[in-house]
N, C-alpha and C positions, 0 to 999 in steps of 0.2 A: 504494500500500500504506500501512495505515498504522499508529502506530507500535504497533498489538492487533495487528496479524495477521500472525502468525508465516510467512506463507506466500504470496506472491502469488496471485492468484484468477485472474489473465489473463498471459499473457507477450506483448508484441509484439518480432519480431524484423525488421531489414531489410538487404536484404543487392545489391549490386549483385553480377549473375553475370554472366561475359563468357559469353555467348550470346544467341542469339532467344529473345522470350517462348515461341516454337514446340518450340523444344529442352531450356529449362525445364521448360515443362508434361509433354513425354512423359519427362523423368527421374524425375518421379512419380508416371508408371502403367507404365514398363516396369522388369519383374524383373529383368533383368541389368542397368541402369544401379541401380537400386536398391541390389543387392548392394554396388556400389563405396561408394555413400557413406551410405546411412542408418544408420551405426553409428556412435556415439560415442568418443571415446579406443583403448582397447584392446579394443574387444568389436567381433568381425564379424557380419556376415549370413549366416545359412547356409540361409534359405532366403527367398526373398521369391514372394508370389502376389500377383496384382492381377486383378480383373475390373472393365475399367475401362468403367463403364457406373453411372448412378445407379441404387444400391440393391446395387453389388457389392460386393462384397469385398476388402479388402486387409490381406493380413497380412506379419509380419515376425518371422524367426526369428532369437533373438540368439543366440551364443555368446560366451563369455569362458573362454580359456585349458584350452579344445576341453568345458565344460559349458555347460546352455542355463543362459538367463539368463534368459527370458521375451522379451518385446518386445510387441506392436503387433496386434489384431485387431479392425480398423475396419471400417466403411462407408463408401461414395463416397454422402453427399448431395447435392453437385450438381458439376454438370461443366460450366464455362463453355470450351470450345477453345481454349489459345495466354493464358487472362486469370483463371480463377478455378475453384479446385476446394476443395472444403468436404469436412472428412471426422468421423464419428461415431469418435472416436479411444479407440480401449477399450488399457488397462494391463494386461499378464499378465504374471504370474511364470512361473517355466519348469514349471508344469502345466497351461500353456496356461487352456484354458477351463474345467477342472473345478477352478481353484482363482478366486480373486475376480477380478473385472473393473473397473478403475475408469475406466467412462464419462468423458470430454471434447471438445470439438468443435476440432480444427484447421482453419482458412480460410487458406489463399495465396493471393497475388494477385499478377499477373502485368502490370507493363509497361514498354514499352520503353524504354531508357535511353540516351542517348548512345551513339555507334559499334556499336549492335549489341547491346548487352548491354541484362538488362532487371532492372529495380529489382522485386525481390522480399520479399512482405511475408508475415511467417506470425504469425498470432495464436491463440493457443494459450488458451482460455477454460472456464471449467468445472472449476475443478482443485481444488476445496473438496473435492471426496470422497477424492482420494487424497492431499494434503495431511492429512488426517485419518487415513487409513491407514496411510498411508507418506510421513512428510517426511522422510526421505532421499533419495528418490525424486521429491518435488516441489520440494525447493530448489533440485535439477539440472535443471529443466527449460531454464530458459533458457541456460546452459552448455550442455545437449546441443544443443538448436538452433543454438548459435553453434556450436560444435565440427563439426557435419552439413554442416551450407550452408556450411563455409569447405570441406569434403571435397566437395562438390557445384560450387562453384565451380572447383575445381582440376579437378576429372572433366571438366566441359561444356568448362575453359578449355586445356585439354591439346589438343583437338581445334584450338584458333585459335591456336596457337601461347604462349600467356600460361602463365606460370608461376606467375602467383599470381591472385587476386581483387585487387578494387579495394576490396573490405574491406570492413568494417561502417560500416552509414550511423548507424543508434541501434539501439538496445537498451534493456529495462526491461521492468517490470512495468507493468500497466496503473494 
């Protein structure tokens, strides 16, 4: 970033999760692991859909303090198994699609990391439109990803016994 731009244009996040790259990937197309951890601070998930197939669908219903909040109405562009899933990441307020969309693309990547766990990368690119929008909205991007993948890690690591993540590897803007 730099020191013109009010706004980061890419975020990259990395995050070691105690699980298989296997277990990773499907907490990103199934709707009930989804539910647990794609929400931020205080706001839950009230509804998650996924068609998890390139060219589907994946959306996210926020609420905060039982009103919507908007969330998340994407596309799955590519779907590599267990290593990489790329998605058309569209911004809503809570009127869904009849109010603005502010297109961006998220990439994770998926591999495995000592003991079983796997080093997970999410870069989050494209974000000039809604930084222009809504920088309230784009300052927090990278806080929301770190705040998710720490709820993500404690989901997957519940199941091996672990009570925490092994924590953030980096973080920044691009």
């Amino acid at each position: 970033m730099t020191p013109r731009q009010a706004h980061p244009i890419a975020v990259r996040v990395e995050r070691v999760i105690p699980a298989a790259p296997r277990d990773v990937y499907r907490a990103w197309l199934d709707p009930g692991l989804l539910q647990r951890w794609l929400a931020p601070g205080g706001i839950t998930v009230r509804l998650a859909e996924t068609e998890a197939r390139v060219g589907g669908h994946f959306r996210i219903w926020h609420v905060e303090s039982g009103a919507d909040v908007g969330g998340f109405e994407c596309q799955i562009v590519e779907l590599v198994p267990d290593k990489r899933i790329v998605f058309r990441w569209g911004f809503v307020g809570p009127d869904r699609t009849a109010g603005p969309v502010f297109d961006s693309m998220v990439t994770v990547t998926l591999r495995g990391a000592r003991g079983g766990a796997t080093k997970l990368t999410v870069v989050h690119e494209r974000l000039e439109d809604l930084a222009a929008a809504m920088p309230h909205i784009a300052r927090n991007v990278q806080t929301g990803w770190e705040l998710v993948l720490e709820k993500l890690a404690v989901t997957l690591g519940a199941g091996r016994g672990a009570t925490a993540s092994p924590g953030l590897l980096k973080t920044g803007g691009l």
